[in-house]
C-alpha positions in Angstrom: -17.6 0.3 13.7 -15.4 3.1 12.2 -18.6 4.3 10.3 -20.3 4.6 13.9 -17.7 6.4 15.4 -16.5 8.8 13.0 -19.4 9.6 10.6 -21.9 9.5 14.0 -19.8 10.0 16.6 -21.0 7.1 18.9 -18.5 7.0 22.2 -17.1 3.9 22.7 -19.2 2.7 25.6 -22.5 2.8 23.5 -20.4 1.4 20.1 -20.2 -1.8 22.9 -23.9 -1.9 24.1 -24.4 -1.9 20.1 -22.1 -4.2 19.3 -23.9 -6.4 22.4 -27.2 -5.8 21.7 -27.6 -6.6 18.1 -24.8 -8.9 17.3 -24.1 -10.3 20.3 -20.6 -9.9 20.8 -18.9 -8.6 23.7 -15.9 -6.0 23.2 -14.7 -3.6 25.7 -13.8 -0.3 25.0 -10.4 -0.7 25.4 -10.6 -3.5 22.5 -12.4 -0.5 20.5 -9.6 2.0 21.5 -7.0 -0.8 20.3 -8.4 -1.3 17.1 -8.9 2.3 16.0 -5.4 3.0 16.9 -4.2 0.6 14.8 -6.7 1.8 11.8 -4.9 4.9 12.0 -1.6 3.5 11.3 -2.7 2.0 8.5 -4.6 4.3 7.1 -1.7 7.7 8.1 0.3 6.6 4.6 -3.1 7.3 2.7 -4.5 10.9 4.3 -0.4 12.1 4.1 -0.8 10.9 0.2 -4.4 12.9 -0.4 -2.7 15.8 1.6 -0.3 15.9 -0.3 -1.9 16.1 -3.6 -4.4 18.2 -2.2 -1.3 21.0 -1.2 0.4 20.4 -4.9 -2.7 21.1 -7.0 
């Protein structure tokens, strides 16, 4: 899903027909929102670290 939304920018109400439509599972957008918000806090220790390399080199 991250792959769909990031690297090809599919808005959250088609990532849901998708979703629907091929696996058959039903998620609302809100569910979508929820889940990338909570990607980012995982992932905001790991960008900070590659910034921060990337600024020291």
């Amino acid at each position: 899903m991250t792959y769909m939304r990031y690297g090809h920018h599919v808005g959250y109400k088609r990532l849901t027909e998708i979703f629907s439509h091929i696996f058959g599972l039903s998620i609302s957008q809100g569910a979508i929102a929820n889940m990338f918000k909570r990607l980012d806090a995982r992932l905001d220790p790991h960008v900070q670290a590659i910034l921060d390399r990337i600024q020291s080199s």
